[in-house]
C-alpha positions in Angstrom: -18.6 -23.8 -15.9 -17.0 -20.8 -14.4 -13.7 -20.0 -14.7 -12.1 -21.9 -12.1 -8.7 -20.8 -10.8 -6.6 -22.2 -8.6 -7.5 -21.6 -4.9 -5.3 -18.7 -3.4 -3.1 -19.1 -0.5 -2.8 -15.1 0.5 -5.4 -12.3 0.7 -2.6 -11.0 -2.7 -3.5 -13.5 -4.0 -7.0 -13.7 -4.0 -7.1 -10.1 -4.4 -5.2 -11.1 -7.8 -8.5 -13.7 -9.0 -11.1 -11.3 -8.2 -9.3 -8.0 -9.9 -9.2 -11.1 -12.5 -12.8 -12.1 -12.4 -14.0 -8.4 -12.7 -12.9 -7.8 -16.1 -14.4 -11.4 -17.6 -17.5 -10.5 -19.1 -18.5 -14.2 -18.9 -17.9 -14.4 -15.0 -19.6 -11.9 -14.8 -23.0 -12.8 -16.3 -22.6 -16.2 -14.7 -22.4 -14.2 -11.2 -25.0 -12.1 -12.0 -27.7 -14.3 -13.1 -26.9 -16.4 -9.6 -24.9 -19.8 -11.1 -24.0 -21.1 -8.2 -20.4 -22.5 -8.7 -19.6 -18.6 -10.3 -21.2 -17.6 -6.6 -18.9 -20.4 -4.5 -16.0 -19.2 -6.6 -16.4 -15.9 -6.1 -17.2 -16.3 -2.1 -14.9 -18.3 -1.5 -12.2 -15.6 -2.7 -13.4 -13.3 -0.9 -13.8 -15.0 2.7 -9.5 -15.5 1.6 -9.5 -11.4 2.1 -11.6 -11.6 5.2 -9.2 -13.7 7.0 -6.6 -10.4 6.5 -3.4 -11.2 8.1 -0.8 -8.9 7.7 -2.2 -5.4 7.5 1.0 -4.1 6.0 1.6 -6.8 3.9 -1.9 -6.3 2.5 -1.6 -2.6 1.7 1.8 -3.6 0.0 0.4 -6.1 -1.8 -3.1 -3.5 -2.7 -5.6 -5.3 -0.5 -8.2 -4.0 0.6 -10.1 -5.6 2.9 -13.9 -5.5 2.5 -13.6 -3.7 -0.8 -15.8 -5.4 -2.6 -18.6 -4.3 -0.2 -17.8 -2.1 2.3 -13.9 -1.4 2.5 -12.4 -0.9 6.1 -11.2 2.4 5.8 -7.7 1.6 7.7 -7.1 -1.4 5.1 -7.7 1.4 2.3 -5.4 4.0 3.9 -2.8 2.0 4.0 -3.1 0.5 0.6 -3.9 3.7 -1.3 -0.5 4.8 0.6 1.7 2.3 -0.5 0.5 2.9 -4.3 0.8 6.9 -3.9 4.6 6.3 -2.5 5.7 3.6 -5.0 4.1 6.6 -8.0 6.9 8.5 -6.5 10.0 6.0 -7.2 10.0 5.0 -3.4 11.6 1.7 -2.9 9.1 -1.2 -1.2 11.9 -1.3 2.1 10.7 3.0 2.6 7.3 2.4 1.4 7.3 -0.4 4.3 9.1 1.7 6.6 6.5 4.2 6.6 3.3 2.3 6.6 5.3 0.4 10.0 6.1 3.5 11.2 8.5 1.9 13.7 11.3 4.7 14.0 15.0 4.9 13.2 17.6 5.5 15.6 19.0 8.2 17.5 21.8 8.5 14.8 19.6 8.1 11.5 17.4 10.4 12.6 19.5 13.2 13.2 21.5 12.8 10.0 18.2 12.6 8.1 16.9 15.6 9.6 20.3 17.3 9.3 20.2 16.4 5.0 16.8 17.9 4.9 17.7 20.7 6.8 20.4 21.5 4.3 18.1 20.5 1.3 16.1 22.9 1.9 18.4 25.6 2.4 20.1 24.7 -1.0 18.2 27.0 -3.6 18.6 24.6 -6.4 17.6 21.6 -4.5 14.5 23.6 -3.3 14.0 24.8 -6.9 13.7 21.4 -8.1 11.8 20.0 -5.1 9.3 23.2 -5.5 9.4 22.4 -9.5 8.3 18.3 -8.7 11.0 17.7 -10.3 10.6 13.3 -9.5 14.1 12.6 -8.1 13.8 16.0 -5.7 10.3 14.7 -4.7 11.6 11.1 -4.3 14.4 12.2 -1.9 12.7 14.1 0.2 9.1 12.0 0.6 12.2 9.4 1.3 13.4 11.7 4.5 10.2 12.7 5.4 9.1 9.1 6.1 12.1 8.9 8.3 11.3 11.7 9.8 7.4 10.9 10.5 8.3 7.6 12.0 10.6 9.1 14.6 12.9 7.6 17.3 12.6 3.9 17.8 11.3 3.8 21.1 10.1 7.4 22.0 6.5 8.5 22.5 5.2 10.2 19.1 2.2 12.1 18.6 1.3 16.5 19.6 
């Protein structure tokens, strides 16, 4: 008998089982050497992922889809993205905000801007950003997301 979990009712969740599964040595074999209810089990996990849904809500949960054989390389972007942002102390509401990209007002935009602006013309701010110091870093990846998203509404791109 494999080791039969309950069935998962989110791409996280199944993404959960089978980061699960990979580090049982007993699944494992049992997959391996073809047992057929280790096989179902482990199928029907992953056809969970394949149904996707929320591509943002995957990458902030660290789905990837297809990763078991080929990834989609969009899925992985994203997800690798949200991990790299939350390494830097950003909350899951900016790590969201980026990955969305839907843009901030008129208002927020400019006063974001503005801080940076005068971040970086403050020498011990720009010290301690330079220096990676983690709360410099965290501020301004934080204003850069704002900034990268743009004006709700307004064309982006060159």
């Amino acid at each position: 008998m494999t080791d039969q979990i309950q069935a998962p009712a989110t791409a996280a969740e199944a993404r959960a089982q089978i980061d699960a599964l990979t580090t049982n040595a007993d699944f494992g074999s049992k997959l391996l050497s073809g047992d057929v209810a280790a096989t179902q089990q482990w199928n029907d996990l992953h056809s969970v992922l394949g149904k996707g849904g929320d591509e943002i809500e995957n990458a902030m949960n660290g789905v990837v889809l297809g990763a078991d054989m080929i990834p989609d390389g969009d899925s992985k972007r994203l997800a690798e993205g949200a991990s790299w942002m939350r390494t830097l102390g950003l909350s899951d509401g900016v790590v969201r905000e980026a990955l969305e990209g839907a843009g901030v007002s008129k208002e927020e935009y400019r006063a974001v801007s503005d801080w940076r602006t005068r971040q970086m013309n403050d020498p011990s701010f720009t010290k301690r950003f330079l220096s990676n110091d983690a709360e410099a870093v965290r501020l301004m990846t934080t204003a850069n997301v704002v900034i990268a998203g743009g004006i709700k509404g307004e064309k982006k791109g060159f």
